[in-house]
N, C-alpha and C positions, 0 to 999 in steps of 0.2 A: 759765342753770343747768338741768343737767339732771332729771329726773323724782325720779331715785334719791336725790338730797341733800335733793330736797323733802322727801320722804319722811320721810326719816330725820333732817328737823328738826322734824317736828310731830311723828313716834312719841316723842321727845325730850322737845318740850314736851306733847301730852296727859298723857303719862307724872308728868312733873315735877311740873307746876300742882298747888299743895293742891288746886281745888274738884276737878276733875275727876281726879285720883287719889282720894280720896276719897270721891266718888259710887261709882266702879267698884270700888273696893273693898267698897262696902255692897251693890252688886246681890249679890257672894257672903253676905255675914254676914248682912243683911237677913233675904235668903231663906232659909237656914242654920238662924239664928237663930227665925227663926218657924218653921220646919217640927219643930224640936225642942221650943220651947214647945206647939205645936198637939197634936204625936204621943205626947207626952210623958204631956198631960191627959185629952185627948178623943179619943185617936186609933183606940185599939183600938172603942171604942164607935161612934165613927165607921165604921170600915171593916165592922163589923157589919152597918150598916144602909146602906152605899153600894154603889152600883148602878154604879159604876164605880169599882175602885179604885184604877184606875192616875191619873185625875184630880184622885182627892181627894189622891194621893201630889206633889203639883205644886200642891196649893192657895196656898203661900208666895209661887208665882212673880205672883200678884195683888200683894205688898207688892217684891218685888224689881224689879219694870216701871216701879215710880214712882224709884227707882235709878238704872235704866238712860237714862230720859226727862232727869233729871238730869243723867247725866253725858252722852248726845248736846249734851243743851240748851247745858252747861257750855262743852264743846270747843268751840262756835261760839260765845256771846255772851259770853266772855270777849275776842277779837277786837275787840270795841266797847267798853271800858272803858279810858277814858284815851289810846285813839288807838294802840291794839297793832296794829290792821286797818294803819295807815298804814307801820307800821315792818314788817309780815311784807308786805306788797304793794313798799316799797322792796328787799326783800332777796329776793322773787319776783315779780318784775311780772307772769309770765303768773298771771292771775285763774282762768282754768281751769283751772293746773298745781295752783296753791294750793289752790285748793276741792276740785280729786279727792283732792288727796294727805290735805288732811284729814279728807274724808269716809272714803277708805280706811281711814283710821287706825282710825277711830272705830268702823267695821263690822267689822275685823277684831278690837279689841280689846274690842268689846263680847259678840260672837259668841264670841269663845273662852273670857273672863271666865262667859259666860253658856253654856256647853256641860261646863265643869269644875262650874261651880253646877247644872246639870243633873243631871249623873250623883252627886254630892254630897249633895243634897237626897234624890234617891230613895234611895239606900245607907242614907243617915242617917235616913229616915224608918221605912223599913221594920225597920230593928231593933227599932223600936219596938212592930210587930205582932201580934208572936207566928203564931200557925198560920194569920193571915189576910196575913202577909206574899208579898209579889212578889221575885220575882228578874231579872236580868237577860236572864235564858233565856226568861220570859214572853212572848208576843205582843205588841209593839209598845212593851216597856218601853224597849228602843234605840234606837226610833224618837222617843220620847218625849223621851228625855234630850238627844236630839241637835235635835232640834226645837226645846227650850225654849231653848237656846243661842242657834239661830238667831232665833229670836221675838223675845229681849231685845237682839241685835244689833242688826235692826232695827225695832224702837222707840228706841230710840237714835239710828237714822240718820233717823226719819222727825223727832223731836224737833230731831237738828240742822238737818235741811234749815226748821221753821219759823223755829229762831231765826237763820238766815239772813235769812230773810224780814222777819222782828220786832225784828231786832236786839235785842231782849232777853230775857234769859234769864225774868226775872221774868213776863213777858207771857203766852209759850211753855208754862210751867209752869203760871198761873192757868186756861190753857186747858184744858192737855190734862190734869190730872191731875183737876179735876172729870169732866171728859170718861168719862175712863178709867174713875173711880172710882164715877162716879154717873148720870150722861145714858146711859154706854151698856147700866146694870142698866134704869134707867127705860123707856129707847123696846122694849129688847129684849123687856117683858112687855107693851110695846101692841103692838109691830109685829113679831115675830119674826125673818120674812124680810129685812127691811131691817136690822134689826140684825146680822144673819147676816154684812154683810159689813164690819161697821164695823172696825179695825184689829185692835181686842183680842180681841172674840169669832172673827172669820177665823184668826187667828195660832192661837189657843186651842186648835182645832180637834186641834192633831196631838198636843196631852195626854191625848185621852182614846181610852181603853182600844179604844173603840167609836165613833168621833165619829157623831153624828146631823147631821141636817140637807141642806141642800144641798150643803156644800161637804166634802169629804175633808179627810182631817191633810195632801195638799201642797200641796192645793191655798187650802186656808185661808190655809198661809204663802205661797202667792204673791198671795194678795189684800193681805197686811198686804206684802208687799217692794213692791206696786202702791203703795201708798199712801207707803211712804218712799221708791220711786222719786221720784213727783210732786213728794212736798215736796223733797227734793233736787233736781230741776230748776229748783223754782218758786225753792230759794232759790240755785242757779247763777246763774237770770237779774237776782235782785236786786244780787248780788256783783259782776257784769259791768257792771250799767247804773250802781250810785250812786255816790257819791263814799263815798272811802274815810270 
């Protein structure tokens, strides 16, 4: 079977599946959804006293990443429940056709779910502003919108390459959403520098207005596509060697 039909049996089934239709559809509402609660209450008062606005306008994408991690994790640990790995390996034997075509899936339909929630998010927050509002014409607000797409793409692919590794989606999750959500605030106020390149703060980078630090807005994201490269090989090599 050739590459093409792979393809367009996983866009099929990611698409399909309640978990993982339902994940990617809350990266959008998630993040949506909290940028209007946020801008709504506190926001004008916020942007008063924020020193970069165009980051605090992408503050949501913090609650949409755990979404996106979800629905990567979903796409691949769904494959190990009830023995799905053995029926899509009978119906593609090559191991490396099946693994690109799903990771493709997942990087394309994360990244573009997550480039509409981008430009989304900023539109719908800044209404909220009044005279302290941004527009699209601003310095680096395009950069931003399109950045954050990509950021929640791969998080998504770096999530699926663990639960490759993990084969479980539950495992992948306990890991990386503390991770995400708490280890990488924690070390970032001991260690700065080393936090600088960890996944979420690297990717981070091309939100803001002004990024500080060592790393630029592309090159932050190509420390975070390093890091879902890895786990996407690490979990090619798992795919190839175990039994289904």
């Amino acid at each position: 079977m050739g590459f093409a039909p792979v393809l367009h049996s996983e866009w099929i089934k990611t698409r399909t599946l309640r978990g993982t239709a339902v994940s990617l559809a809350s990266v959008f509402g998630v993040t949506v959804g909290v940028t209007v609660l946020v801008m709504a209450t506190v926001g004008r008062a916020e942007a008063d006293g924020s020193e970069d606005l165009l980051f605090g306008a992408f503050y949501a994408v913090n609650f949409g990443q755990v979404a996106a991690l979800s629905f990567g994790t979903l796409a691949f640990s769904s494959e190990y429940v009830h023995g799905a790995l053995r029926v899509s390996l009978t119906a593609v034997p090559s191991r490396t056709r099946f693994y690109a075509a799903k990771a493709l899936v997942v990087g394309v339909l994360g990244s573009a779910v997550g480039v509409v929630t981008g430009f989304t998010v900023f539109l719908v927050g800044q209404a909220f502003l009044g005279r302290y509002a941004l527009s699209l014409g601003d310095p680096g607000a395009v950069r931003a919108c399109v950045g954050a797409g990509v950021y929640l793409g791969l998080m998504a692919l770096f999530a699926a390459g663990l639960a490759a590794v993990l084969r479980s989606g539950m495992a992948v999750l306990s890991i990386l959403i503390p991770f995400i959500l708490i280890v990488s605030f924690v070390v970032g106020d001991i260690a700065t520098g080393v936090a600088a390149y960890f996944p979420d703060r690297a990717g981070q980078q091309v939100l803001h207005g002004d990024p500080t630090g060592t790393l630029g807005p592309w090159a932050g994201l190509a420390v975070t596509a390093a890091w879902a490269a890895a786990a996407l090989l690490a979990g090619w090599w798992c795919v190839r060697r175990r039994d289904a």
